[in-house]
ROZAKOL-338367 format. One record per residue: residue in three letters; z negated, y, x of N, C-alpha, C in turn. Coordinates in steps of 0.02 Angstrom, whole numbers, plus 32768, in hexadecimal, padded with zeros to 4 digits. Each point is the difference from the previous one (the first is absolute). Layout:
BEGIN
REC rest  n_Z  n_Y  n_X ca_Z ca_Y ca_X  c_Z  c_Y  c_X
REC  ALA    Z    Y    X    Z    Y    X    Z    Y    X
...
***
This chain:
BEGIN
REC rest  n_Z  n_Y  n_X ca_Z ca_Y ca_X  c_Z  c_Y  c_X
REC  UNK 8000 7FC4 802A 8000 803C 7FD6 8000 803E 802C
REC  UNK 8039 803A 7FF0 7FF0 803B 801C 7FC7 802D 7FFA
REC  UNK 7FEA 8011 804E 7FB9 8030 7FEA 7FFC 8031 7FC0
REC  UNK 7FD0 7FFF 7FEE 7FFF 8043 7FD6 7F97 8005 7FF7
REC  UNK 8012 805F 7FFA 7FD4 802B 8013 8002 8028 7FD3
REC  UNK 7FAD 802F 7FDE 7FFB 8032 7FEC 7FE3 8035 8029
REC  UNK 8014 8031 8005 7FE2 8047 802D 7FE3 8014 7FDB
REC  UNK 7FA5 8017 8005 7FFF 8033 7FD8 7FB5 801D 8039
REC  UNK 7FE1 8034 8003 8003 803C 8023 7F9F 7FF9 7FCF
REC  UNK 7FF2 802E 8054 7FB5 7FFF 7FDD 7FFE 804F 7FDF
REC  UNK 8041 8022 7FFB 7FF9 8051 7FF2 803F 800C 8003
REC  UNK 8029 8043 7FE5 8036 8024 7FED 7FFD 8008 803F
REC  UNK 8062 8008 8017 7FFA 803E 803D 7FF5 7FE1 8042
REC  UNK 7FFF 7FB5 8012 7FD6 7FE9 8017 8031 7FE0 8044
REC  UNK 803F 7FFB 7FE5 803E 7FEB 802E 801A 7FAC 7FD4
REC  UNK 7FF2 7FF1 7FC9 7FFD 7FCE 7FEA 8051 7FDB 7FF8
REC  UNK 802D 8040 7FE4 803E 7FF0 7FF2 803B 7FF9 805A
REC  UNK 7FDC 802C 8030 8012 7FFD 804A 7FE3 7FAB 8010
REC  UNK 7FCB 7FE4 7FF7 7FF9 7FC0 8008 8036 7FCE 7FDF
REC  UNK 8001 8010 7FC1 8032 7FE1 7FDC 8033 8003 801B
REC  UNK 8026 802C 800B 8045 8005 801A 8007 7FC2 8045
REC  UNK 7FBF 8022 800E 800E 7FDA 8061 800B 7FA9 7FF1
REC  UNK 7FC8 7FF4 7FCD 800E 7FAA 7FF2 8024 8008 7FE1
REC  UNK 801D 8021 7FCE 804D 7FE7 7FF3 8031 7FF9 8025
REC  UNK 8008 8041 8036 8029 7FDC 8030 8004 7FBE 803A
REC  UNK 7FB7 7FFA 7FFB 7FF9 7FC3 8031 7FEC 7FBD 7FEA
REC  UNK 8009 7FED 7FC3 8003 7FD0 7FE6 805B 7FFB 7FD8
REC  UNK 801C 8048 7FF4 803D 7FEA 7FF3 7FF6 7FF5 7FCA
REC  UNK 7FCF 8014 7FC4 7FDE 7FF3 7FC6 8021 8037 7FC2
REC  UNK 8000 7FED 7FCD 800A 8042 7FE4 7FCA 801F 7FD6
REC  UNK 8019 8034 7FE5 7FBC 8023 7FEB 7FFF 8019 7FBF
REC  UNK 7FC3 7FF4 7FE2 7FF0 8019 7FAB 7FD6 8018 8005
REC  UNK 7FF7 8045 7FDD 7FB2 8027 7FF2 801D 8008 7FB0
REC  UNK 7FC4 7FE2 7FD9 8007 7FEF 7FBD 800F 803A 7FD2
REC  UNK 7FD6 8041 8011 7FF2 8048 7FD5 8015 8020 8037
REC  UNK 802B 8040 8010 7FF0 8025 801C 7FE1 804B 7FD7
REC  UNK 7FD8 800B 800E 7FF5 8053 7FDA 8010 8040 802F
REC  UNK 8019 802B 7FF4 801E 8035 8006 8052 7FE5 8035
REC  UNK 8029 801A 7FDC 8041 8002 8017 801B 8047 8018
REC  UNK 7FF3 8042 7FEF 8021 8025 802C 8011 800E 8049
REC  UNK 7FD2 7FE2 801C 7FFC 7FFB 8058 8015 7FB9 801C
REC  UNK 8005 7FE8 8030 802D 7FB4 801D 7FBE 7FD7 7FD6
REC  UNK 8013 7FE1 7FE7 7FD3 7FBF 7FE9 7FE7 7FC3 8033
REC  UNK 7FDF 7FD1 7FFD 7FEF 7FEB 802F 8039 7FBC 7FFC
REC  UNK 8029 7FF9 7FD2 8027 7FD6 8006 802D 8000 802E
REC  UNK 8024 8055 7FFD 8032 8038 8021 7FE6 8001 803C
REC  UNK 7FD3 7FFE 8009 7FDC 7FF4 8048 801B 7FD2 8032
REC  UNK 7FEA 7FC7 7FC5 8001 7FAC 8037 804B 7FF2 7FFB
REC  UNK 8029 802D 7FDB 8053 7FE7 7FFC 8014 802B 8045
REC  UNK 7FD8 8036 8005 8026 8014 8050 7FD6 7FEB 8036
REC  UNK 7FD3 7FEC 7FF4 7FEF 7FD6 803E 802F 7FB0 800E
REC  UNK 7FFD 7FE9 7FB7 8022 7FAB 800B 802A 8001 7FCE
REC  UNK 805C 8024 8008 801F 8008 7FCF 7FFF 7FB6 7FE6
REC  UNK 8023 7FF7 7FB4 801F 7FCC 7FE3 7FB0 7FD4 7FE8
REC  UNK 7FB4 8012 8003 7FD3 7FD6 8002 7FDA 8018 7FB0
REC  UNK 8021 8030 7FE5 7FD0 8013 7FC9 8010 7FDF 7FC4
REC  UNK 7FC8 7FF8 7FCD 801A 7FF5 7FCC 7FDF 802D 7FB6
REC  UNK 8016 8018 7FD6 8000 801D 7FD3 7FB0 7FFE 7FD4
REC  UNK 7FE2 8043 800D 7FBA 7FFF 7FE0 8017 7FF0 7FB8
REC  UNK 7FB9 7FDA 7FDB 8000 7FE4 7FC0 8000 8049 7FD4
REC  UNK 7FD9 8040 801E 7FED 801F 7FDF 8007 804D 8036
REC  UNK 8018 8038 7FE0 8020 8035 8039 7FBB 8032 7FDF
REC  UNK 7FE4 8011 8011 7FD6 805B 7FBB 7FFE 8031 8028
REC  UNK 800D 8033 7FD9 8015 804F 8023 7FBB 800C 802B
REC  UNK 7FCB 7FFF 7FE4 7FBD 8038 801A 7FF5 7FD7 803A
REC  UNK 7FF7 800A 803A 7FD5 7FE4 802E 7FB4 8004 8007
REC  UNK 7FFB 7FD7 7FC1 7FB7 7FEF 7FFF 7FF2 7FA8 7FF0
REC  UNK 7FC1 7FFE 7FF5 7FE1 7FB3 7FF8 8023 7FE9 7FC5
REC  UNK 8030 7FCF 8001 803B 7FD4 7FD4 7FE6 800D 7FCC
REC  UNK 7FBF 7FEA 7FDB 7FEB 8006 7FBC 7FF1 8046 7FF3
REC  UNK 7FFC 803C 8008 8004 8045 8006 8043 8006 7FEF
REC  UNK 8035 7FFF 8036 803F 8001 8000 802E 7FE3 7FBE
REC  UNK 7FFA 7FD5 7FFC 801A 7FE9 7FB2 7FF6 8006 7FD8
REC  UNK 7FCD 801B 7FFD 7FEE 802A 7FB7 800C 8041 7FFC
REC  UNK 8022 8030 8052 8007 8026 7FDB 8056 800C 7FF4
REC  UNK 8017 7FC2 801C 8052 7FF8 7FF8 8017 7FC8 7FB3
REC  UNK 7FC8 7FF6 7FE7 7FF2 7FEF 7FB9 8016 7FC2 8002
REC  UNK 7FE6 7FC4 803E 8016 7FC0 7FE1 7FC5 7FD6 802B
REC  UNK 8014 7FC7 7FD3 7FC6 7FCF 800C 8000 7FC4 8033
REC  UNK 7FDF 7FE8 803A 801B 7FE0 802F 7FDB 7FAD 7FD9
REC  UNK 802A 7FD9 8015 7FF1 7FB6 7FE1 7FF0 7FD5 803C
REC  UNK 7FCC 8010 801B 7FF0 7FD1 8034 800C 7FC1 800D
REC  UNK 7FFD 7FE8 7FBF 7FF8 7FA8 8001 8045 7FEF 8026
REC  UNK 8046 8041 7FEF 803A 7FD2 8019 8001 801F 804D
REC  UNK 7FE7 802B 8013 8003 8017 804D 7FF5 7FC7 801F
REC  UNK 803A 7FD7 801B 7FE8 7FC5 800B 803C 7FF0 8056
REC  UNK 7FE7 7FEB 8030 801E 8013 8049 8049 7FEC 7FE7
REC  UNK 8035 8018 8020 803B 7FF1 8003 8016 7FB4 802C
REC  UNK 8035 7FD2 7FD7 8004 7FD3 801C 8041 8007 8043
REC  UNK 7FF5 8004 8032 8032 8001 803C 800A 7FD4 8041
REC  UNK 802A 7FF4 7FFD 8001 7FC5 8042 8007 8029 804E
REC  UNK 7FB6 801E 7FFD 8007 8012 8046 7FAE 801D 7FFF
REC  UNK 7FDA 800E 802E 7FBF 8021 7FFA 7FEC 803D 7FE6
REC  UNK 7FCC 7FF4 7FD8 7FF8 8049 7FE7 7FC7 801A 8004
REC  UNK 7FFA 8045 7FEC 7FD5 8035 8017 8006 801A 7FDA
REC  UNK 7FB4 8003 7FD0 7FF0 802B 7FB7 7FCA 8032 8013
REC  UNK 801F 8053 7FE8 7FBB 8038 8024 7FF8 8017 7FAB
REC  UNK 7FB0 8004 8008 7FD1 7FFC 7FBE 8012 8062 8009
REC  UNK 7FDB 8013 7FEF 7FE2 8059 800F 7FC8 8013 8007
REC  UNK 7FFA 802B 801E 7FBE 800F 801B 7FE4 7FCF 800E
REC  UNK 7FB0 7FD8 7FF0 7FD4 7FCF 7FF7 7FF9 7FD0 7FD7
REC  UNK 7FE7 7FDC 800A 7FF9 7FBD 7FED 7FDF 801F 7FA1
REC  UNK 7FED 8030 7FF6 7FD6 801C 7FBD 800F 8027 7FE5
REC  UNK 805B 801B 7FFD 8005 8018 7FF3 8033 7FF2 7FC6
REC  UNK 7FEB 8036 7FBD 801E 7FCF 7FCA 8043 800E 7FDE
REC  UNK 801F 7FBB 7FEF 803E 7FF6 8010 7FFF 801C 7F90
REC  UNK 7FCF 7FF6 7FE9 7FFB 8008 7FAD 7FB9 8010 7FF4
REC  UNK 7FF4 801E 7FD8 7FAE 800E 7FFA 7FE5 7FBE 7FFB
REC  UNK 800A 7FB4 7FF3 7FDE 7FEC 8004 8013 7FB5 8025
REC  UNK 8030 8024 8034 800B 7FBA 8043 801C 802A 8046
REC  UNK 7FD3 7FD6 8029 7FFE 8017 804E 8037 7FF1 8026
REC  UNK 8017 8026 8022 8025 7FC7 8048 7FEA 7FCB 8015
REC  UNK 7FAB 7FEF 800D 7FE0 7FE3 8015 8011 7FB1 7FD1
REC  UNK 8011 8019 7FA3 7FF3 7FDA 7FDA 804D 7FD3 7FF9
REC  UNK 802D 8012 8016 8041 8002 801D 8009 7FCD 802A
REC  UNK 7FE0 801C 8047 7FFF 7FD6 8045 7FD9 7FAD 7FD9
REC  UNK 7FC3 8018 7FDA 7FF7 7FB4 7FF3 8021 7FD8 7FD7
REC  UNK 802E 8008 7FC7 8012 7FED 7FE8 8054 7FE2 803C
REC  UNK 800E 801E 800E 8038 7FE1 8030 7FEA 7FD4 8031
REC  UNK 7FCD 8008 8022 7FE1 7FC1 802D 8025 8013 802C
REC  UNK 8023 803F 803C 8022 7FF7 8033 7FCB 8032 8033
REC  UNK 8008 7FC6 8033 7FC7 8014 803F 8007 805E 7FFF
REC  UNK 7FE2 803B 800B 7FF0 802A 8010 7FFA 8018 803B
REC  UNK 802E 804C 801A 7FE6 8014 8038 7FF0 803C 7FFA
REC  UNK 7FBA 8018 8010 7FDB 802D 7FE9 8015 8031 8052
REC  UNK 8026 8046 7FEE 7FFE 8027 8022 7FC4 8039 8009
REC  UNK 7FE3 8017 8043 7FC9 8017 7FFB 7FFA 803F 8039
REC  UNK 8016 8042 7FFA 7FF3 8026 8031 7FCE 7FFE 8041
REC  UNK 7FFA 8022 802A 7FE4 7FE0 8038 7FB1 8056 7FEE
REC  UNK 801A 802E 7FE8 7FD3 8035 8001 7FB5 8004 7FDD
REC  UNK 7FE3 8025 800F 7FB9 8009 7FE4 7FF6 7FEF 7FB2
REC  UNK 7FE4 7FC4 7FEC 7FDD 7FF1 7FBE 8037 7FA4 7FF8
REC  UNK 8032 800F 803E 8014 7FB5 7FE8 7FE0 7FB7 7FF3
REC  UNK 7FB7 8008 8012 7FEE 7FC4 8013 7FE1 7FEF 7FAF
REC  UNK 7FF1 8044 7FD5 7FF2 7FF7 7FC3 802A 7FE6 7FD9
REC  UNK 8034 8023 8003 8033 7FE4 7FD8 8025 7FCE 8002
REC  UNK 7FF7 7FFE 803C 801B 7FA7 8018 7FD8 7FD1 7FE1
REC  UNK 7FD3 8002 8001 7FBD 7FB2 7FE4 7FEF 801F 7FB7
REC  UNK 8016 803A 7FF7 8007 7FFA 7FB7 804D 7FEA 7FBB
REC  UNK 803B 8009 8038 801B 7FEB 7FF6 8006 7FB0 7FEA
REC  UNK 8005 7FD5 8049 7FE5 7FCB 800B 7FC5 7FE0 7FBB
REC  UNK 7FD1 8029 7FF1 7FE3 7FC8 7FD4 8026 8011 7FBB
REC  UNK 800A 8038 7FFB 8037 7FF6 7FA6 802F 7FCD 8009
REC  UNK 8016 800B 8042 803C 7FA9 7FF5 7FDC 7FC8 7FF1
REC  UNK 7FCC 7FFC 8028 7FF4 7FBC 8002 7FC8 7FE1 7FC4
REC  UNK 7FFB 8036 7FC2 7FBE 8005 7FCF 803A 7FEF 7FCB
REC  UNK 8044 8005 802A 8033 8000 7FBF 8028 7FA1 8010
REC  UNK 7FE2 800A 8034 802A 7FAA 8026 8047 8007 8010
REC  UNK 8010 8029 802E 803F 802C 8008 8003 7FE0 805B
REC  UNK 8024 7FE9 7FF8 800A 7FD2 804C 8020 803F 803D
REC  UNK 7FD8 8009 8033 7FFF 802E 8048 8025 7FEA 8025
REC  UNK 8028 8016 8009 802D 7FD2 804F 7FD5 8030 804D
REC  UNK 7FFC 8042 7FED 7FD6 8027 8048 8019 803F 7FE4
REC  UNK 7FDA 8023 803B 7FFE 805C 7FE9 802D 8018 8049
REC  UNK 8016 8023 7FDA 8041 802C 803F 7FE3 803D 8007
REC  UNK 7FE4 8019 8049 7FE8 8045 8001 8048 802E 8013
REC  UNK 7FFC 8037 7FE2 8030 8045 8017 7FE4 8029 8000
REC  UNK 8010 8019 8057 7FF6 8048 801F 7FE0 7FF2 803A
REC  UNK 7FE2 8023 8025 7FD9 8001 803C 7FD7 7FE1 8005
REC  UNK 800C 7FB9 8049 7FBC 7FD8 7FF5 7FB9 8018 8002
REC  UNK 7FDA 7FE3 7FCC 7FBA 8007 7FFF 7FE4 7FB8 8017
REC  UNK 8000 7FEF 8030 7FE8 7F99 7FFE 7FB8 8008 7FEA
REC  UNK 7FE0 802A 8000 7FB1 7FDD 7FF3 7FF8 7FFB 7FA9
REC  UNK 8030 8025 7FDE 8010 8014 7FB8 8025 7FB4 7FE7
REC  UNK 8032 8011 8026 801A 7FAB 7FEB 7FDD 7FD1 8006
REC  UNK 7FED 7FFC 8035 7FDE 7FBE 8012 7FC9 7FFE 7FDA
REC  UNK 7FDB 8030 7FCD 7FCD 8008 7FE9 801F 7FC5 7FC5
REC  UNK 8038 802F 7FCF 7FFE 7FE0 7FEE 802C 7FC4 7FDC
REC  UNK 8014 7FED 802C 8028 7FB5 8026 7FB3 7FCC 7FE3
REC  UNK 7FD6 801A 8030 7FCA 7FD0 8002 7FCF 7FFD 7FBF
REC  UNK 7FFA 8035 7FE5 7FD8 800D 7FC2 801F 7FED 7FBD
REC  UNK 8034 7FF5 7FEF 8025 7FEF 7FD5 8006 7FB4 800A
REC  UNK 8020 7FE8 8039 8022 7FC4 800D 803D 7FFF 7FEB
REC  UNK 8021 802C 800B 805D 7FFE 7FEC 8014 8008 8057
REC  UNK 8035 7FF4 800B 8011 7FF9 8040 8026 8050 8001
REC  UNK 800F 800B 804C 8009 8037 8012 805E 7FFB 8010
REC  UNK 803A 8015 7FE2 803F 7FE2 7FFE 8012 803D 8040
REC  UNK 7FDE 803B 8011 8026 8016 8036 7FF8 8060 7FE6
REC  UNK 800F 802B 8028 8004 8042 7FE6 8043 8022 8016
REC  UNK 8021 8033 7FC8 803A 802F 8002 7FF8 803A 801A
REC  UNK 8010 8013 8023 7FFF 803B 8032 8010 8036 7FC8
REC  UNK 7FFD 8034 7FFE 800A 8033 7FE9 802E 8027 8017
REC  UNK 804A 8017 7FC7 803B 8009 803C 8003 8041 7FF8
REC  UNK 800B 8034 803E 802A 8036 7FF5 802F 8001 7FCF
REC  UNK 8039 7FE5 8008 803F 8006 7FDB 8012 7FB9 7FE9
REC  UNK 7FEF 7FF4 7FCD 802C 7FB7 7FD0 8042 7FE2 801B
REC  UNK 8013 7FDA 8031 8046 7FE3 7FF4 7FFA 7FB5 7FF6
REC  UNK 803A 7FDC 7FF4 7FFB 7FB8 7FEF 7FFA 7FE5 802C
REC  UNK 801B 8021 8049 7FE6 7FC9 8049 7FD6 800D 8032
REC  UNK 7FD6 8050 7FD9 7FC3 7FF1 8011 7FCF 7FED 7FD3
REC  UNK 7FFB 8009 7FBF 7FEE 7FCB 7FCB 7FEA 7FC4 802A
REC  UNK 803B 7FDA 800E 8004 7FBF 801D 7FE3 7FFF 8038
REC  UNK 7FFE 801C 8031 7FF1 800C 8033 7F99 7FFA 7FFE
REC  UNK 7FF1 802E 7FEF 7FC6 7FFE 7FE9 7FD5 7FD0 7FDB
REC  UNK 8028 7FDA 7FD3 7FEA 7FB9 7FDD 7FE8 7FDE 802B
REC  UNK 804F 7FE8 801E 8002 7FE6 8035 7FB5 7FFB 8040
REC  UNK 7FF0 8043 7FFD 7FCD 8013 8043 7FB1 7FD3 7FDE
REC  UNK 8008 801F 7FC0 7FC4 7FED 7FE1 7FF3 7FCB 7FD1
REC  UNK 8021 7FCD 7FFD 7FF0 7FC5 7FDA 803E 7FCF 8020
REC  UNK 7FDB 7FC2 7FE0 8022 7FB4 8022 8016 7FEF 7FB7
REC  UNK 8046 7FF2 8019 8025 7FEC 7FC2 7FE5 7FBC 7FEB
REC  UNK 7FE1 7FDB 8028 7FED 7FBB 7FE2 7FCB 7FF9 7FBE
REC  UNK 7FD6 804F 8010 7FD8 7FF1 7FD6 8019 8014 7FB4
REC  UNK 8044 8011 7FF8 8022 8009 7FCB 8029 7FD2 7FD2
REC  UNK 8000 7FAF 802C 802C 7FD2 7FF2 7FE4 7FEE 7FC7
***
């Protein structure tokens, strides 16, 4: 069976959809983000198509406001049906990015979190490397796992902090998959390049 992965981010803003892109290109995977909310600016789909042309595939659900999906659709006046948001079937690896956090709600009364469990596909929890990460990391971490939402490891981005990671690597018990450098300027082969520096493709097989 081809790998497949959900991204989702202990916070907005966080570099979550720059992770995405990078394993999309290095798995050769393609890519679904289920909702996007707000479309006037590059979307994060538009993103990962110029990082790894030909790899995207078509959000279930597009909403104007760039705000929290269940906000957003109500105020573009329609109703999201969770039950069918259901992963795309593709013969090649894929890579699904949630928004924002693991809690953040997709309908007033269902989570991403509630999502990830219902699909059963391992999780990779992206987690900034800056001041307050270690909270949100092990708080992240237990909504998955209070939900039985299967961890594959946490990907740090930005400037190493090792005593932060390693904090909590060890305090959680999710494994540590590697950290993303933080780029000056976005291209696809330094994208790659940088993956590359900071994670082992094995642990992606």
């Amino acid at each position: 069976m081809k790998p497949r992965f959900v991204v989702t981010g202990t916070d907005t803003g966080i570099g979550k959809s720059v992770f995405s892109a990078a394993l999309t290109q290095t798995l050769s995977a393609r890519y679904w983000k289920p909702v996007q909310s707000g479309i006037e600016d590059e979307t994060d789909t538009q993103f990962v198509e110029r990082m790894a042309p030909g790899s995207t595939l078509p959000e279930a659900w597009r909403l104007v406001s760039p705000l929290s999906p269940h906000r957003s659709a109500e105020i573009d006046g329609v109703e999201i049906d969770t039950d069918a948001l259901n992963p795309p079937q593709v013969d090649a690896p894929l890579v699904i990015e949630g928004a924002g956090g693991a809690l953040v709600p997709v309908t007033r009364s269902v989570l991403y979190a509630d999502i990830f469990a219902r699909w059963q596909i391992p999780v990779i929890v992206c987690a900034r490397t800056a001041l307050g990460t270690i909270n949100h990391s092990l708080m992240t971490v237990e909504v998955l796992r209070a939900r039985g939402v299967p961890i594959h490891g946490i990907a740090f981005i930005g400037e190493a902090m090792p005593d932060s990671e390693e904090t909590i690597a060890q305090m959680s018990g999710i494994r540590r998959l590697g950290r993303l450098d933080m780029l000056p300027k976005i291209t696809p082969d330094a994208l790659r390049t940088a993956f590359a520096a900071g994670f082992d493709i094995a642990d992606f097989a």
